[in-house]
N, C-alpha and C positions, 0 to 999 in steps of 0.2 A: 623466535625473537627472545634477545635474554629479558632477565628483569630488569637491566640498568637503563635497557634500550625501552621497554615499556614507561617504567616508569618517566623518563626524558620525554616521552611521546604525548604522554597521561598529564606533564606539565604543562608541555604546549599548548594541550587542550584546554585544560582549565585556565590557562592566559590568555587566549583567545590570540595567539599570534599568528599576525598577519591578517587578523579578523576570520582565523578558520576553526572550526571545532570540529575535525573529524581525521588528526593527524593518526593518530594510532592505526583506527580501522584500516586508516590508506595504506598505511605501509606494512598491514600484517596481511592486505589483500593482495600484495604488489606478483604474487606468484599463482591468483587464483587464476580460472579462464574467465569468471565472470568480470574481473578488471579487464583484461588485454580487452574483452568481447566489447566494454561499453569505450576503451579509450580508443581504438581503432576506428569504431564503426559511429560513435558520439563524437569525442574530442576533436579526432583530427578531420573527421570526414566536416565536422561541422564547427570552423573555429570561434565566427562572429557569434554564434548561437551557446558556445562554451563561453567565451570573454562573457555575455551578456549576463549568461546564468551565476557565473561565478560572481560577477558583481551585483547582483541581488542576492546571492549566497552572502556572502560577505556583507553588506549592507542590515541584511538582515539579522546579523551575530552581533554587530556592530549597537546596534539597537536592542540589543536581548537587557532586560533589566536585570537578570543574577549572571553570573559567571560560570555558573555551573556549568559542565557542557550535556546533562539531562533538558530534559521540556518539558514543557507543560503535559497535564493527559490531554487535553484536547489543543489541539495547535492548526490554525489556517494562516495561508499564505496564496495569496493576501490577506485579509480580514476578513470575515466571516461574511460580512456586509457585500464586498466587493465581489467575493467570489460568488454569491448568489444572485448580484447582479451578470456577471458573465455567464452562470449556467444561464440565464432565465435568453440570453441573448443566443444560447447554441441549438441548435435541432435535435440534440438528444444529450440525456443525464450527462453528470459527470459517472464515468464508470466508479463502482465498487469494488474496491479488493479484498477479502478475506484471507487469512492464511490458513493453508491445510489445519493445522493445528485446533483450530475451533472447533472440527469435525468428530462426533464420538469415538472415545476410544480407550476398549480394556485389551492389554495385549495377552489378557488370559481368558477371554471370554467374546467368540465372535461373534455371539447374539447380539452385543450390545456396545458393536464397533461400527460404523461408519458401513454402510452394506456396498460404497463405491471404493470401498480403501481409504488408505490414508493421503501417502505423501505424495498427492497427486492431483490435477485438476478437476478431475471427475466428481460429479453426485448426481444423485439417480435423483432429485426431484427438477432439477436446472437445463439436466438433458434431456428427461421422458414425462417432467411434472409427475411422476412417482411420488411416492412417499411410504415407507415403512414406521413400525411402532417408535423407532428410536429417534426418526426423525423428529419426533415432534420438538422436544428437547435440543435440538440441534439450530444453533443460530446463522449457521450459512441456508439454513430453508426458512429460518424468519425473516433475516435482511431480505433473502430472495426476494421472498412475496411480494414484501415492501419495494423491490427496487425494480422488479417485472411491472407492479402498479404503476411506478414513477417515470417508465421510459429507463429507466438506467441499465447499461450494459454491468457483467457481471463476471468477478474475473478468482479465482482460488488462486494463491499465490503459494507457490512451493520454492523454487531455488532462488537465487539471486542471477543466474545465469536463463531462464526462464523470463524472471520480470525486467532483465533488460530485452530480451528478444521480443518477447508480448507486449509490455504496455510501453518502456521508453524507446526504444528505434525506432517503432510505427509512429509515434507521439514528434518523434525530432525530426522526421524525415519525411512525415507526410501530414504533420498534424492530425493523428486519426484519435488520440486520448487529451483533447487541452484542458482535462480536470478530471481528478481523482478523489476519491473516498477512500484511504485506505485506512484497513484496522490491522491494527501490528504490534510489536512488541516495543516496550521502549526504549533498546538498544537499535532498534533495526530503523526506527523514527530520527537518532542521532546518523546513521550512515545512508541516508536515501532523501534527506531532504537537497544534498548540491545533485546528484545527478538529476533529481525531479526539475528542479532548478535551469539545469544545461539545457534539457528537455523541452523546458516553455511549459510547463504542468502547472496549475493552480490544484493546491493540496488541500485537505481536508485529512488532518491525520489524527487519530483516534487510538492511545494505548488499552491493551490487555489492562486486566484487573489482577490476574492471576495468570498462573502456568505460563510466564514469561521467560524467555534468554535473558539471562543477567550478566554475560559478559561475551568473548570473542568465542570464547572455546564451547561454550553452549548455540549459540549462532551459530556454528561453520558445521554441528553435526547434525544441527535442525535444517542449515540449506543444504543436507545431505540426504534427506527423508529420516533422520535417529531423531527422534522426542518419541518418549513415551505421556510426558506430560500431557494435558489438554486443558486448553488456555479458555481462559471466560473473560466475556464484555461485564462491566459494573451498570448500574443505572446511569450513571450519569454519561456513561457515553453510550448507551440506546436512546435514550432522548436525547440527547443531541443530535443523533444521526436519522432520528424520528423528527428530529423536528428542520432541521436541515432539508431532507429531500421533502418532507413535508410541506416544504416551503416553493417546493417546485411544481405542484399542483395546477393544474389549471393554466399553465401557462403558455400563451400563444407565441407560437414560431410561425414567422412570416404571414400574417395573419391566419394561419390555420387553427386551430382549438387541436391542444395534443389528445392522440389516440388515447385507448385502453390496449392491452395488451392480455392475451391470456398465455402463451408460453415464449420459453424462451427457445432461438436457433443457433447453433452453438460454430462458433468459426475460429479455425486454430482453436488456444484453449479459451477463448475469452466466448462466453455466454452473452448474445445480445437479444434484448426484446424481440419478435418478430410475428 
């Protein structure tokens, strides 16, 4: 895509035309598979559920108080309020997502890499409750804990062809994910809030602190498995997200008192309590 063609794109966006903020992405995706994969099998399979989402997409931009087309570091949809009234109403968490990228990693040194890999769903404490020296340091085995305690299903996020197949199709087509927790970068927070959207998703979205994708061509080699970087949560989005699922405690579904859970059973890539 030339520069004249981005930068046209890049206006769009910061005008908010049409009420959309996500022109660029869309049309630098237009030749990816992970478009065809979510417009064939989201948009057209499902059109009422596309119109509806796109008009809370829009709605929602429409209401944004800066023009920026960035967000906030922490952003829910609906409000923070409403969506923990919805989890408190479901039989289990809103799933968590993490991106590989949180996972240790020296690409000169594999004492002190990630002992599942990187750009991939796997870690050795979610599938085996393992744990090595490196893990401890590692914040895909601190959410864990936390989110094995809370009932919440548990998911690594690696391509964008992946998280339409795992969390949005199953989500659109069977209702199997109606809330999310994801922690991600704050470019990938601007291109995943309309298909969450199309979806039926209540979001819970959470930026990196650091070792983030800062534009299209840093994202397209990271949904490739290339980042050497390794992305870090801040404080202020650990408590948040401590205090969010925190807030899911104790909470009875169908009159029952929710379980305790000690490991997790892993289906497809997504990790759920069991």
């Amino acid at each position: 895509m030339g520069t004249l063609s981005q930068r046209f794109l890049g206006r769009l966006d910061k005008g908010r035309f049409w009420n959309v903020q996500v022109w660029d992405f869309s049309f630098r995706s237009l030749s990816r598979e992970y478009a065809w994969l979510f417009f064939l099998r989201a948009v057209l399979a499902h059109p009422v559920k596309t119109v509806r989402g796109l008009r809370r997409y829009r709605r929602f931009i429409r209401e944004k108080k800066h023009w920026d087309p960035e967000y906030a570091r922490l952003l829910s949809i609906p409000d923070e309020t409403i969506f923990l009234q919805h989890a408190r109403g479901r039989k289990s968490g809103p799933l968590v997502g993490l991106g590989f990228c949180l996972k240790p990693y020296d690409p000169n040194g594999s004492s002190v890499s990630c002992p599942s890999g990187r750009a991939n769903h796997n870690c050795l404490y979610l599938e085996r409750g393992e744990t090595r020296l490196v893990c401890t340091g590692c914040s895909i085995h601190e959410i864990g804990c936390l989110a094995l305690d809370k009932g919440c299903p548990v998911y690594i996020m690696t391509s964008a062809k992946d998280i339409a197949r795992d969390l949005m199709l199953p989500q659109i087509s069977r209702g199997l994910f109606p809330a999310a927790v994801l922690i991600l970068c704050p470019y990938s927070v601007q291109a995943i809030i309309l298909p969450l959207l199309i979806c039926g998703l209540d979001m819970l979205l959470l930026s990196y602190a650091s070792g983030s994708c800062a534009d299209y061509g840093q994202w397209l080699k990271a949904d490739r498995g290339i980042k050497d970087e390794r992305t870090t949560i801040d404080d202020d989005s650990r408590e948040k997200l401590l205090g969010v699922l925190g807030k899911l405690e104790d909470v009875e579904v169908s009159g029952i008192r929710s379980q305790r859970y000690r490991q997790f059973r892993r289906g497809g890539n997504v990790f759920y309590p069991g």
